[in-house]
Every structure is written in structure tokens, then in C-alpha cells.
Residue, then its C-alpha position, 0 to 999 in steps of 0.5 A: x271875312x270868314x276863312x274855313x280852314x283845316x290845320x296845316x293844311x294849304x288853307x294855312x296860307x290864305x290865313x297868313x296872309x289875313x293876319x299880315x294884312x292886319x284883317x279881323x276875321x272869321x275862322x271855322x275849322x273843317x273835318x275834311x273826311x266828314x266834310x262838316x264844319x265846326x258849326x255842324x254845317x255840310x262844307x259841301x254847301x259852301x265849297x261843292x270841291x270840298x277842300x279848304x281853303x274856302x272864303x267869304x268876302x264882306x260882300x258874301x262872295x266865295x272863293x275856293x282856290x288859294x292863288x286867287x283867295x291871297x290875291x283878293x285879300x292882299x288887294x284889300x290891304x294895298x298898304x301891307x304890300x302884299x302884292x305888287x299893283x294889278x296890272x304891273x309886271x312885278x304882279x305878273x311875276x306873283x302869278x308866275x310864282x302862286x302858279x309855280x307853287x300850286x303845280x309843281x310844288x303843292x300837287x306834286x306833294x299830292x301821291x306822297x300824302x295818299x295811301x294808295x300811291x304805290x311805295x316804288x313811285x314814291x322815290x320818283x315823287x320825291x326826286x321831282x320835288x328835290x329838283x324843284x327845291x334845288x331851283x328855288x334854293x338858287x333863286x333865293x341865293x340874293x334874296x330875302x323873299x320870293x318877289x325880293x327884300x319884301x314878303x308876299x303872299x306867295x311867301x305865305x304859300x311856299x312856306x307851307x310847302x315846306x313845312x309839307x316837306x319837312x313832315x314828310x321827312x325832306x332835310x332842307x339843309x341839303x338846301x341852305x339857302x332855302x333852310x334860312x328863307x324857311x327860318x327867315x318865314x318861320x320867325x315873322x309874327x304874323x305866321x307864329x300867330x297863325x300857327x298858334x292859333x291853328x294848334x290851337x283849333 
């Protein structure tokens, strides 16, 4: 298994979800504004959209969007519970959650990390997010995760998110609840590794 990643960005979740799965894997960092890899090779060669995350299987397959790589990879570590059994309604509760994530929470950073986005659309960018934390902090009032007591990979996915949000300058204490889950995330091992390792890169 071999991830391209690029350091703090979305590529951090399916990393996080390697490491809770117990893989050994692969990393090779990507210039995003080059397009190159590490090792000198055309990303574009590997993922045509030229974004992280893209990767490879054992078997040599690729894939290139980050909902359907950290299900791939919690199917493959059934035993970590990463996710819930295909086919049953809890994994269909993932989905909606991954989807959730992807849509109104990853694209919606998008305009805020462009240059080009006019300064008077940005407060519109940001009220939109705010609403979407206020729903999340009162789905978590009685949970320790997004699926319940037990962290999935969509938890992987939201606290990347939110590490966008704090950098871009959102007081998640204005969210409490969602400020514990952000701390609760912040301390499990497996992430710290993660976020050491990409520091490091």
C-alpha cells in the first residue's frame, strides 16, 4: 500500500486511517503546484486530477477520492472497526457522514483557501460553515464520535476539517461540544503519529 500525500492537506485522513488499521505502508509527499512527487515522478501520471490523496493497493489499483480510499482501507482491517459491515444500515450512516463531510464541510473551505475569492464573499463562506459546526456540535452532544462511542474513519475526515478551521481562524470554543471531539481526536496515538510524521516530511 503506498499513500501520496501532501502535509495538512485532505490526504491527512486516509493517512489516519492507515495507521489506526495497524497497515504498513508507503508515504510519498507531493508538491501540489509542481505536480511531482517526491521521487521526481509526474503526479499527473498517477492521478490525472492532480490532487492528493491518491492510492495504491497491493494489487496495484488506484484510487483518488478520500471517501471511497478510508472505506477501502477500513474494509481491509475489519477487526479495528473502522467501519461498520458493508451492507448494513450503520454503513450506510457512514456514507451519509463521509458525504456530509466531502460537500458541505471540505468544499465549502474551498473559496477560503483561493486568492481569487472576492474579500465580501468571504464572511458569506464563513457564516455557511459556522451553520454546519452548529449542526455538528449538537450531533455530538451524546456522543464521543460521529457513528457513537467507537472512532470511524469518518472521524479521521471531520478532524481534518477542523484543523482547516482553526487555521483559518474559527474559535471552535464557540462550539464546545465540537471543541472536546476536536481535543478528544487530537489525543488518540494513532493521529499524533500521523501528524508527526507529516511534520516531519
Amino acid at each position: 500500500m503506498k499513500l501520496y500525500y501532501s502535509p495538512g492537506a485532505c490526504s491527512l485522513s486516509p493517512h489516519i486511517a492507515l495507521r489506526e488499521g495497524g497497515f504498513t505502508f508507503d508515504l510519498e509527499k507531493v508538491d501540489l503546484r509542481a505536480k511531482v512527487t517526491a521521487s521526481g515522478a509526474d503526479f499527473r501520471s498517477i492521478n490525472p486530477k492532480g490532487s492528493v490523496p491518491a492510492f495504491v493497493t497491493d494489487a496495484g489499483d488506484v484510487l483518488t477520492e478520500g471517501p471511497a480510499i478510508v472505506q477501502y482501507i477500513a474494509d481491509q482491517a475489519p477487526g479495528a472497526q473502522l467501519a461498520p459491515h458493508a451492507g448494513t444500515m450503520e454503513r450506510y450512516r457512514l456514507i451519509e457522514w463521509l458525504n456530509f463531510i466531502t460537500t458541505e464541510l471540505h468544499k465549502g473551505f474551498s473559496p477560503l483557501f483561493k486568492p481569487t475569492t472576492p474579500e465580501d464573499y468571504k464572511p458569506i463562506v464563513r457564516e455557511q460553515l459556522e451553520a454546519r459546526f452548529t449542526y455538528l456540535n449538537g450531533e455530538l452532544a451524546e456522543k464521543q464520535y460521529l457513528m457513537g462511542d467507537h472512532f470511524t474513519v469518518a472521524d479521521g475526515y471531520l478532524f481534518v476539517i477542523l484543523r482547516w478551521a482553526k487555521a483559518m481562524k474559527f474559535d471552535l470554543s464557540n462550539w464546545p461540544t465540537l471543541q472536546t471531539y476536536f481535543d478528544r481526536v487530537s489525543a488518540r496515538p494513532k493521529v499524533i503519529e500521523a501528524l508527526e510524521a507529516e511534520a516531519a516530511s
